[in-house]
PASEBA-1860 file (N, C-alpha, C; in nm, 3 decimals):
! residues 227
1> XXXXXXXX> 1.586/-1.789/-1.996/1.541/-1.678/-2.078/1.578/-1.705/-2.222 ~ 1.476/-1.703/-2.314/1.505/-1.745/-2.429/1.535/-1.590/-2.520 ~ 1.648/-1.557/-2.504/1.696/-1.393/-2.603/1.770/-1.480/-2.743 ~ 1.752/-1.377/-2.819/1.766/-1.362/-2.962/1.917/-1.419/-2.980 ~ 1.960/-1.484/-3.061/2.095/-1.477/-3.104/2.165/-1.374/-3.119 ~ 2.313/-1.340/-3.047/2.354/-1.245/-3.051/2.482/-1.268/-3.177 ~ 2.509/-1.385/-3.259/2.568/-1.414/-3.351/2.651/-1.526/-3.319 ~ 2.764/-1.534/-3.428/2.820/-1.715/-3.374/2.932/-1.691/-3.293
9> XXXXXXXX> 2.916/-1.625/-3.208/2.996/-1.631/-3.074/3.161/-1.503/-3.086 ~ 3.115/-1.410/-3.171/3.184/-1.336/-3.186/3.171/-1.182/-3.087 ~ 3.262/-1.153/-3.015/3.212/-1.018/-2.878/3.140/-0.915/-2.974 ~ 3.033/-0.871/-2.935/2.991/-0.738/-2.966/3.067/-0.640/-2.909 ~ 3.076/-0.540/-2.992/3.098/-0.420/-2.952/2.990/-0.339/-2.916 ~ 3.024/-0.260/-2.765/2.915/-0.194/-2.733/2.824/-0.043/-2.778 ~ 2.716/-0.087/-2.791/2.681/0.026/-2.847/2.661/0.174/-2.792 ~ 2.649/0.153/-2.690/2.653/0.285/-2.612/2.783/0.275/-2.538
17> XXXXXXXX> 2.888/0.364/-2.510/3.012/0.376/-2.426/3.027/0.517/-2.372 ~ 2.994/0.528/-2.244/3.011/0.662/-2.172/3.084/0.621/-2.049 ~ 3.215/0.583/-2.038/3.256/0.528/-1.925/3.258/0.644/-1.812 ~ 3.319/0.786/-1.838/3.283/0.859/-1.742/3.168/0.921/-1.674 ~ 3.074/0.927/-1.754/2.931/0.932/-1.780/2.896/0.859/-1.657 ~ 2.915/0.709/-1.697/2.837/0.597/-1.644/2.889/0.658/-1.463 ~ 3.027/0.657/-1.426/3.115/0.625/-1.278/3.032/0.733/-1.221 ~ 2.993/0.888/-1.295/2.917/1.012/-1.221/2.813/0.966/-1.170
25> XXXXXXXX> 2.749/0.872/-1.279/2.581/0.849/-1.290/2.541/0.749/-1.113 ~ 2.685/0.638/-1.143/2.696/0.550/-1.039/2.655/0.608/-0.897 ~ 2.765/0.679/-0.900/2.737/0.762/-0.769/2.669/0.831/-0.728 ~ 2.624/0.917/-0.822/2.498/1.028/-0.849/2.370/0.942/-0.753 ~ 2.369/0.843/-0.827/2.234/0.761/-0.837/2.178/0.702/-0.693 ~ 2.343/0.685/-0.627/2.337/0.635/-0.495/2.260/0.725/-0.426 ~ 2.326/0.825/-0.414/2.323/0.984/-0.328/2.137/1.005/-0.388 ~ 2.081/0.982/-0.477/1.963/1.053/-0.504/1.860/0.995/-0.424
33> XXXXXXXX> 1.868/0.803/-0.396/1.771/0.783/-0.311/1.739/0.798/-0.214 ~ 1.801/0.883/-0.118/1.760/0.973/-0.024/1.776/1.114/-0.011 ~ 1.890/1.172/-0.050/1.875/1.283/-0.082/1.763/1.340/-0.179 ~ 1.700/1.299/-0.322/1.629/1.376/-0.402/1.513/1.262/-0.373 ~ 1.487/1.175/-0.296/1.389/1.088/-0.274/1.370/1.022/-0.395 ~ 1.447/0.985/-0.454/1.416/0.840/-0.553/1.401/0.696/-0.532 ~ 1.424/0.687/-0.375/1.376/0.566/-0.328/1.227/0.523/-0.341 ~ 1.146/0.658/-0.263/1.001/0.600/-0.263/0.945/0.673/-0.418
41> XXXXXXXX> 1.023/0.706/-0.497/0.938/0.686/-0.657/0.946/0.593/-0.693 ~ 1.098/0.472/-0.670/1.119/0.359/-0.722/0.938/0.244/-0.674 ~ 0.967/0.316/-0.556/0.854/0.210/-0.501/0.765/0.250/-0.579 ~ 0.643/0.348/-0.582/0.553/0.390/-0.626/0.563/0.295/-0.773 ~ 0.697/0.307/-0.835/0.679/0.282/-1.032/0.698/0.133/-1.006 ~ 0.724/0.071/-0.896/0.720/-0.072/-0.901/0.611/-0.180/-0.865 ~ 0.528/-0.086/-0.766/0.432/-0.167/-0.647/0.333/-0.256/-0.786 ~ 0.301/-0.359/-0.731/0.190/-0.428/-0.781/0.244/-0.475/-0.939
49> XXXXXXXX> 0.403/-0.518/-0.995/0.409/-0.566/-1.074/0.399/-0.702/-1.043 ~ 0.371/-0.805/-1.165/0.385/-0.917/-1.145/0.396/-0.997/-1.270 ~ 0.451/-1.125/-1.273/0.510/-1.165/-1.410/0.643/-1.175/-1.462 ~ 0.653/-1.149/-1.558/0.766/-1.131/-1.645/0.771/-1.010/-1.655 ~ 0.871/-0.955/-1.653/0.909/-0.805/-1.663/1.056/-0.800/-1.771 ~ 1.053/-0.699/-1.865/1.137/-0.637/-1.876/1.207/-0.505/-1.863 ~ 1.323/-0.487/-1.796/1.332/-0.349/-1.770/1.436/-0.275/-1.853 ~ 1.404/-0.190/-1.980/1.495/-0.116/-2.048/1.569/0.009/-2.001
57> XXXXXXXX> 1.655/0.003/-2.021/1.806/0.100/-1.935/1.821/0.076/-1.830 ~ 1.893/-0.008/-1.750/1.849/-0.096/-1.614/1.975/0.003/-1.509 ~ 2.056/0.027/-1.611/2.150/0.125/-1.523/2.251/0.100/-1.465 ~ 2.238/0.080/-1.326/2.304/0.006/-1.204/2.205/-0.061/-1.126 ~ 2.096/-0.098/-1.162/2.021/-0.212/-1.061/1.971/-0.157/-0.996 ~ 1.933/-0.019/-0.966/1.887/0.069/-0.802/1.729/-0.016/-0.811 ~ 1.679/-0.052/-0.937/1.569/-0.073/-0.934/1.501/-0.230/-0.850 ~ 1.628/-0.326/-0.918/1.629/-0.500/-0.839/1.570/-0.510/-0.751
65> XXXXXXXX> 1.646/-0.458/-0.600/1.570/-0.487/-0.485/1.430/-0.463/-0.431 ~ 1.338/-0.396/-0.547/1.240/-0.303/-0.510/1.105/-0.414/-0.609 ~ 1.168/-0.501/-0.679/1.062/-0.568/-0.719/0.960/-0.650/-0.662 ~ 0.855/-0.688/-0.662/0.771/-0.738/-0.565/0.760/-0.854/-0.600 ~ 0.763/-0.994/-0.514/0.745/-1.108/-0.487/0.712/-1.153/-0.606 ~ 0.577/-1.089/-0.655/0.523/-1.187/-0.774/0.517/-1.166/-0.873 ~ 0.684/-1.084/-0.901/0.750/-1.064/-1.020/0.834/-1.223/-1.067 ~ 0.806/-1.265/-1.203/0.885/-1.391/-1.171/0.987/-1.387/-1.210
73> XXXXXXXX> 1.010/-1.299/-1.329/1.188/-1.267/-1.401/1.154/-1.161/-1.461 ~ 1.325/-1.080/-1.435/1.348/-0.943/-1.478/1.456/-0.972/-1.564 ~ 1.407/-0.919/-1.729/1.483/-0.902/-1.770/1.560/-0.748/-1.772 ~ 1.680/-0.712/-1.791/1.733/-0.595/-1.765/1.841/-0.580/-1.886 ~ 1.812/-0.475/-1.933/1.867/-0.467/-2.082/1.969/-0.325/-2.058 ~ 2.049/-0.324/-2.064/2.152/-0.198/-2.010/2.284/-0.223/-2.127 ~ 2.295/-0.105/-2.228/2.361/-0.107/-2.333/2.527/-0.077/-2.225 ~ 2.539/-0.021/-2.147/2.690/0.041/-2.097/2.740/-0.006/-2.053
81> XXXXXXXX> 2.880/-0.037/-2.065/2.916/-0.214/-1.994/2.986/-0.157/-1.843 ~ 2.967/-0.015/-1.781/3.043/-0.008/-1.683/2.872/-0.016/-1.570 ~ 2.779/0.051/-1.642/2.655/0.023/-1.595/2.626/-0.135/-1.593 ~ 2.649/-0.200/-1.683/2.570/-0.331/-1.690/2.630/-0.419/-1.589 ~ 2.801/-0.374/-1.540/2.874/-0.460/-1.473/2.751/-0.460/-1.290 ~ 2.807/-0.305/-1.306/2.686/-0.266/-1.171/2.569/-0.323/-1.139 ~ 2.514/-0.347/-1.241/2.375/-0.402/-1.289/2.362/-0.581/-1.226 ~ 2.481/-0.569/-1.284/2.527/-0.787/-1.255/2.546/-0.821/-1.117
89> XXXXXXXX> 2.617/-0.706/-1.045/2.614/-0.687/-0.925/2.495/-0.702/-0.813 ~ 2.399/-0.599/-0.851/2.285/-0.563/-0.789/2.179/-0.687/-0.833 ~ 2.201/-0.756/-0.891/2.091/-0.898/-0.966/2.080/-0.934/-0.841 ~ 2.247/-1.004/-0.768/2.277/-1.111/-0.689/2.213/-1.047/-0.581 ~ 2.149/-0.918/-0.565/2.113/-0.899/-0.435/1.965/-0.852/-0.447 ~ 1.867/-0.914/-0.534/1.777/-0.916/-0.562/1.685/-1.012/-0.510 ~ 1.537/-1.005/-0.474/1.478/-1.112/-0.427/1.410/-1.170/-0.522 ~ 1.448/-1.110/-0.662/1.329/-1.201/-0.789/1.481/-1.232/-0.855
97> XXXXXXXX> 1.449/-1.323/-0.929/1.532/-1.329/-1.043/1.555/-1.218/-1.136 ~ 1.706/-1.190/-1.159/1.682/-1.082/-1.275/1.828/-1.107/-1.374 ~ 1.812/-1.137/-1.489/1.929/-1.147/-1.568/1.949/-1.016/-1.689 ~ 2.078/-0.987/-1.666/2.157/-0.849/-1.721/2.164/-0.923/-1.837 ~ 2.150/-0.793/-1.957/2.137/-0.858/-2.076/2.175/-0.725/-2.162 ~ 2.354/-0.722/-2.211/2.355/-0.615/-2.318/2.226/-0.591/-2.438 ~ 2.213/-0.457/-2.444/2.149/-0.428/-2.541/2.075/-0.295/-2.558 ~ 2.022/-0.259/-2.655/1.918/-0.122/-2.681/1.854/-0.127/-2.711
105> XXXXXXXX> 1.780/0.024/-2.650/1.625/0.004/-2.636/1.559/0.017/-2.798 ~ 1.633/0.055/-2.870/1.607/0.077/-3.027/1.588/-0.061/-3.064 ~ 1.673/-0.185/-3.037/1.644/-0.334/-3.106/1.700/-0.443/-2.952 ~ 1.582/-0.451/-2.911/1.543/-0.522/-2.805/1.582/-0.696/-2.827 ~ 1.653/-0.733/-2.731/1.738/-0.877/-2.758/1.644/-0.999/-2.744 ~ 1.492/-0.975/-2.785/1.412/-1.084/-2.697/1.300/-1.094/-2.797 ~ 1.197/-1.174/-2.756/1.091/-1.238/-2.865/0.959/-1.151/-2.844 ~ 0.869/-1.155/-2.950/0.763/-1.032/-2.887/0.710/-1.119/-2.822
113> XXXXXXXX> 0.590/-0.997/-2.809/0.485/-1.050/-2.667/0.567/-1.151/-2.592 ~ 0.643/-1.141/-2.499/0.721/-1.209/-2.410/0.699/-1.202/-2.308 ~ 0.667/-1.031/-2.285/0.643/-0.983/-2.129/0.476/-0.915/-2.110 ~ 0.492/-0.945/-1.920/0.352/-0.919/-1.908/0.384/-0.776/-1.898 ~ 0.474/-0.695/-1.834/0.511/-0.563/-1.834/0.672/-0.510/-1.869 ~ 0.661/-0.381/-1.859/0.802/-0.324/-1.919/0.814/-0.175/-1.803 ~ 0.944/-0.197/-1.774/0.978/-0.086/-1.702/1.089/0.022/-1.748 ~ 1.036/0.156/-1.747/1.153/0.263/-1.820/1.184/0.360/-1.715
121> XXXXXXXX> 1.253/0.384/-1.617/1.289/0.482/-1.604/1.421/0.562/-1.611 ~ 1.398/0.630/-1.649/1.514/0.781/-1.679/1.574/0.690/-1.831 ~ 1.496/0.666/-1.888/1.598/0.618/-2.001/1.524/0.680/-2.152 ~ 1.416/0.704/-2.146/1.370/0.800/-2.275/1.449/0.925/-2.276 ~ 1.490/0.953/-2.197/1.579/1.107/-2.239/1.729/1.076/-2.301 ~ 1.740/0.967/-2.299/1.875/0.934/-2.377/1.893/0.851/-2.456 ~ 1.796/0.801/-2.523/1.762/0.672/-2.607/1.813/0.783/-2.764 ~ 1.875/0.710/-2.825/1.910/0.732/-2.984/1.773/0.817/-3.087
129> XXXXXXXX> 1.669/0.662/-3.026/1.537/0.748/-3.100/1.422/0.675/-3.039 ~ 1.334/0.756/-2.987/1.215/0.764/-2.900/1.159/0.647/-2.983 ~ 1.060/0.708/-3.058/1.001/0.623/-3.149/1.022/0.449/-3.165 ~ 1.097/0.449/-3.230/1.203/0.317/-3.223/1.164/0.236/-3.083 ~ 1.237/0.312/-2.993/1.291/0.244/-2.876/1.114/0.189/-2.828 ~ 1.003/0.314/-2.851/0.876/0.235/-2.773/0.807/0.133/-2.873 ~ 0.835/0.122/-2.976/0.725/0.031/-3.082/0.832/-0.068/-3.057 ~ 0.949/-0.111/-3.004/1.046/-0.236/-2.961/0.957/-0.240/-2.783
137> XXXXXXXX> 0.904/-0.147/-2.724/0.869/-0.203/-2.605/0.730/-0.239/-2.645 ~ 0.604/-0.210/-2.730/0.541/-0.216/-2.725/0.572/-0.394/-2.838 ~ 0.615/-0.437/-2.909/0.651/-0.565/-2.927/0.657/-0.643/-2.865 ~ 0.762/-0.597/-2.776/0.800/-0.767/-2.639/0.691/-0.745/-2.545 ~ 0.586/-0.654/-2.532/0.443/-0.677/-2.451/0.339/-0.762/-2.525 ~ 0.352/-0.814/-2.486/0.161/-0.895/-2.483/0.088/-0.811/-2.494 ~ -0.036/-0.822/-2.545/-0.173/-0.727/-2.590/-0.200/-0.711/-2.434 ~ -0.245/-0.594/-2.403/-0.270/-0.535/-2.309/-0.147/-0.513/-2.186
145> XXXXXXXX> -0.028/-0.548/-2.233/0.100/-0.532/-2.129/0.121/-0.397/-2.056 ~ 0.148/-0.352/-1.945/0.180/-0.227/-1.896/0.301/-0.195/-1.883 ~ 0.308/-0.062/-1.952/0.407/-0.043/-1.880/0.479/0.072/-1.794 ~ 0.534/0.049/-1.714/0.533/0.180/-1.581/0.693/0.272/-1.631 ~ 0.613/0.353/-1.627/0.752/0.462/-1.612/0.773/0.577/-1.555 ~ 0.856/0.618/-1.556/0.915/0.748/-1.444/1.029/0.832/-1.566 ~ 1.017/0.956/-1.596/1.100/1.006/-1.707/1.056/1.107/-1.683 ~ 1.242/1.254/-1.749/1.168/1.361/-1.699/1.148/1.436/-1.831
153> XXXXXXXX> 1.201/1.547/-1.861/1.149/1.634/-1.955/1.105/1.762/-1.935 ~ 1.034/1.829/-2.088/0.994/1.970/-2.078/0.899/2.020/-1.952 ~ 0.951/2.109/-1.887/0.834/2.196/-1.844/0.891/2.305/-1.778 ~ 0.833/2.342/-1.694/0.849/2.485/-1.664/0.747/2.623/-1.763 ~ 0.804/2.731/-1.707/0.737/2.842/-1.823/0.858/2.854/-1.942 ~ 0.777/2.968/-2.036/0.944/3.010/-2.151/1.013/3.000/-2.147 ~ 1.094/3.046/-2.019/1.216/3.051/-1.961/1.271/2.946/-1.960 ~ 1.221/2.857/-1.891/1.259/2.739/-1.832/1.274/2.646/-1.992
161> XXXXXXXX> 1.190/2.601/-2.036/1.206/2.546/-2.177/1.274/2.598/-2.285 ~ 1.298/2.748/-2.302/1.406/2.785/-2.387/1.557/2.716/-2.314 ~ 1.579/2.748/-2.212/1.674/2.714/-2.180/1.702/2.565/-2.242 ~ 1.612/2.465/-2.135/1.635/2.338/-2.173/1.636/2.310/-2.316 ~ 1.576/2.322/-2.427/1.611/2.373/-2.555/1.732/2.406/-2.556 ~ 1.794/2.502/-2.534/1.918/2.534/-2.543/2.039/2.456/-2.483 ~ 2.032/2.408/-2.407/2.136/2.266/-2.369/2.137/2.150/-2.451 ~ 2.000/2.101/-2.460/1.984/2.013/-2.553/2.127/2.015/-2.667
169> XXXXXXXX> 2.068/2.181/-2.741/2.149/2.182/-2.838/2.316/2.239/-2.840 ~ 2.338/2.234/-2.695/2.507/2.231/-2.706/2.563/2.149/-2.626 ~ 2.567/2.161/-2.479/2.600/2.060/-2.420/2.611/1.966/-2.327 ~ 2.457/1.987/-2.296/2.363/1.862/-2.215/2.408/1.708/-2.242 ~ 2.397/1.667/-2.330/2.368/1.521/-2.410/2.512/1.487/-2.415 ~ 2.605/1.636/-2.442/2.763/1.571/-2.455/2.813/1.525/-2.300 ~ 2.778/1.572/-2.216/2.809/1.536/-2.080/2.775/1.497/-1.961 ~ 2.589/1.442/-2.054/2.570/1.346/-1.985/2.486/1.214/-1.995
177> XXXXXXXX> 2.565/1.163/-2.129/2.550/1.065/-2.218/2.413/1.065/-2.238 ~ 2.419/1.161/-2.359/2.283/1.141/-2.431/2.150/1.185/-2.396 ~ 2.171/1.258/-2.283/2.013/1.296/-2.184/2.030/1.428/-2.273 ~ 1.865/1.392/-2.248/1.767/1.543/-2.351/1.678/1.620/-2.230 ~ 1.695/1.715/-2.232/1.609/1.769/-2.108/1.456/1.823/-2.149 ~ 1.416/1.813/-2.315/1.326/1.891/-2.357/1.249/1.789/-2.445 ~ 1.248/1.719/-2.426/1.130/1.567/-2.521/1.003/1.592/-2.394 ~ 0.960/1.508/-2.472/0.807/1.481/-2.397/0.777/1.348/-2.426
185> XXXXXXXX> 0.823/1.302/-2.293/0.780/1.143/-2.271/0.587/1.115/-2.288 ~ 0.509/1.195/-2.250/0.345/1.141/-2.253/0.338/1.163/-2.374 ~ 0.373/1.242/-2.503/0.327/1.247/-2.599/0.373/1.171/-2.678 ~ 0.526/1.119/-2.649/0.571/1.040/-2.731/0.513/0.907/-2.705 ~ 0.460/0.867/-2.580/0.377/0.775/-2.615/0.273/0.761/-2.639 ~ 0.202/0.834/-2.645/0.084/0.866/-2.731/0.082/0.844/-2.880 ~ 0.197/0.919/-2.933/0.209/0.916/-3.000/0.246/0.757/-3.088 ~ 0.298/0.662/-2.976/0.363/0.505/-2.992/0.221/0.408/-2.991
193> XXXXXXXX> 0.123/0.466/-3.000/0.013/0.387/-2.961/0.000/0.342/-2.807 ~ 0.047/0.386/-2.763/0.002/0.356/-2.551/-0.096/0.407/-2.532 ~ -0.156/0.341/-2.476/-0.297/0.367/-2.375/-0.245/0.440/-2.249 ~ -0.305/0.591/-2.242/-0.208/0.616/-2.108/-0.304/0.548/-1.992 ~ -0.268/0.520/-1.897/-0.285/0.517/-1.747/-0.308/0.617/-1.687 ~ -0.332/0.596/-1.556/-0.272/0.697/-1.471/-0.138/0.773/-1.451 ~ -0.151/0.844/-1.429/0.015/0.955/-1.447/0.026/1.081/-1.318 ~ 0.115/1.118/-1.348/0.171/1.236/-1.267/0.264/1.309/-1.259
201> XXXXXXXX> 0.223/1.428/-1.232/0.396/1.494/-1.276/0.454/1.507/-1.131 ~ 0.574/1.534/-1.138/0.655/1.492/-1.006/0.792/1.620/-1.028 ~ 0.847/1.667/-0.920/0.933/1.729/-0.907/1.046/1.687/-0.848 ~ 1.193/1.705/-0.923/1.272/1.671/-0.871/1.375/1.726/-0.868 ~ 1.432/1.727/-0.718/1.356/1.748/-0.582/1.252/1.772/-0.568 ~ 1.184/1.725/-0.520/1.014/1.747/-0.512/1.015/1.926/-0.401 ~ 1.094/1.959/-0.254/1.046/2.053/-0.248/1.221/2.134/-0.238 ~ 1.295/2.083/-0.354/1.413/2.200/-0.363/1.437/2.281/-0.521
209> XXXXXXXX> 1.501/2.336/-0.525/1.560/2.472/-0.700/1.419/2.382/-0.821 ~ 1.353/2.438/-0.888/1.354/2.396/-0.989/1.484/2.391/-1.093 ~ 1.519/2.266/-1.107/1.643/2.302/-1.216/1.587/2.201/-1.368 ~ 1.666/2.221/-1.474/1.594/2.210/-1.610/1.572/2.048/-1.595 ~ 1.605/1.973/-1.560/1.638/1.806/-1.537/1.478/1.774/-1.421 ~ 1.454/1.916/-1.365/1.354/1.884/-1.232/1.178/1.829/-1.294 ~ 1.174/1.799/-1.416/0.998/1.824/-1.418/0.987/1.682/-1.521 ~ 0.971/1.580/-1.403/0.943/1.443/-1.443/0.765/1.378/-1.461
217> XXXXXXXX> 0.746/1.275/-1.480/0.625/1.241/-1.486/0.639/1.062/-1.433 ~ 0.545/1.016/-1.365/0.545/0.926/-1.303/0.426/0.840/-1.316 ~ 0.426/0.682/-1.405/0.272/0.688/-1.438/0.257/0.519/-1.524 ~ 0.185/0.485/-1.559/0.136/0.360/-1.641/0.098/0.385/-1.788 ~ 0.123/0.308/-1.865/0.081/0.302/-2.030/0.048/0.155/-2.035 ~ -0.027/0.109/-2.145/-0.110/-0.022/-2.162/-0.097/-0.019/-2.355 ~ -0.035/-0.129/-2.349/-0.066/-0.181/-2.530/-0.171/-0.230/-2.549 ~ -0.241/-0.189/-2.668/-0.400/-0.182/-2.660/-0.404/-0.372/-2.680
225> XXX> -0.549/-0.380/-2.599/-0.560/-0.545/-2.564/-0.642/-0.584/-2.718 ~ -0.645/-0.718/-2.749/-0.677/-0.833/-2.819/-0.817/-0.780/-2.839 ~ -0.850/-0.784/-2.966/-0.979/-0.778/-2.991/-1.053/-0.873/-3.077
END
C-alpha cells in the first residue's frame, strides 16, 4: 500500500483520543450484531464490493470478515488507537487483505483516485467536519467510485428532532466521542457532489423504542464518472 508520508519517523500524536468512549463502543458494538441486527446491515452495505476499498472510521473491524472475495485490499483508516488496536486484531481474521492505518477522515493518508470504492459507516456523525471528511473521500475515488454507507441521523417528528438538537448541543458528542444525532448524512452528500444511489432508511432497532440515535439510512453514492 503506497500511503502518504507520515514524516521522518517521528510518533504522531493521535488525533482523536476517547479511550473510554472507544472500551463502551467495543463492547457495545459486539452486543449490536445480534441483538440490534447489525450483522445483516453489515452484509447488505458490503455485498458485491470489489477492488480496492477504503474504509474510513474502521472502528474495531466488525466490518473485515464480511468483505467479499473480490475485494482485493482494505484499506482501514481508524484515528483511535484503542479502536485501531481492535481493528489490527480483526485484519488477522479477515479473508481479504486489510491494513490498519492511523488517520482522519478530514486528511486521508493515501493518493487520490486510488480506490475503486469507499466504505463509511457510523462515522459521519462524529467526523470534526462533514464537508472536509467527503471531498477527502471523494479524492481517493476514481471517477465514478462508489461509495456504500450506513449512517444515522435526523428524523423522527418535532419532538423527536428538537430533542436530538438538544443533545447535540450539551451532551451527546461529550460522551460519546463526537456523535451528532441531528446532521443529515443524504444531504450532506449531495451537497459533496455524490451521485446518490440507491438508499434507505432503516431503523434501529428496526422493530424496538424509537430512540434519537434510531433513524439511519442505508445506501450507495457514486463520484461523478470521466467525461
Amino acid at each position: 500500500m503506497r500511503l502518504m508520508s507520515a514524516g521522518a519517523g517521528t510518533p504522531a500524536r493521535d488525533p482523536v483520543h476517547h479511550p473510554l468512549f472507544a472500551r463502551f463502543y467495543a463492547r457495545c458494538s459486539v452486543t449490536a450484531e445480534t441483538g440490534l441486527g447489525m450483522a445483516g446491515i453489515r452484509e447488505r452495505l458490503l455485498c458485491g464490493l470489489s477492488g480496492r476499498v477504503i474504509e474510513i472510521g474502521a472502528g474495531n473491524g466488525l466490518n473485515f470478515t464480511r468483505y467479499p472475495g473480490a475485494v482485493s485490499e482494505v484499506v482501514a483508516i481508524e484515528p483511535e488507537r484503542t479502536l485501531r488496536r481492535l481493528a489490527a486484531e480483526a485484519a488477522v481474521r479477515a479473508g481479504v487483505p486489510v491494513d490498519v492505518v492511523p488517520g482522519t477522515a478530514e486528511a486521508l493518508p493515501v493518493k487520490s483516485e486510488a480506490f475503486d470504492a469507499a466504505v463509511c459507516s457510523l462515522v459521519l456523525c462524529s467526523v470534526r467536519d462533514v464537508r472536509r471528511s467527503l471531498a477527502e473521500v471523494r479524492r481517493v475515488l476514481r471517477p465514478g467510485g462508489e461509495l456504500r454507507f450506513f449512517e444515522h441521523g435526523a428524523g423522527g417528528g418535532p419532538a423527536m428532532r428538537f430533542t436530538q438538537r438538544a443533545l447535540d448541543r450539551t451532551v451527546w458528542p461529550l460522551l460519546s466521542g463526537n456523535c451528532h444525532l441531528s446532521r443529515e448524512p443524504v444531504a450532506e452528500l449531495r451537497a459533496a457532489g455524490f451521485e446518490l444511489g440507491p438508499y434507505r432508511r432503516v431503523f434501529l432497532p428496526e422493530n424496538g423504542p424509537r430512540l434519537p440515535s434510531s433513524y439511519c439510512v442505508l445506501g450507495v453514492a457514486r463520484t461523478p464518472a470521466e467525461t
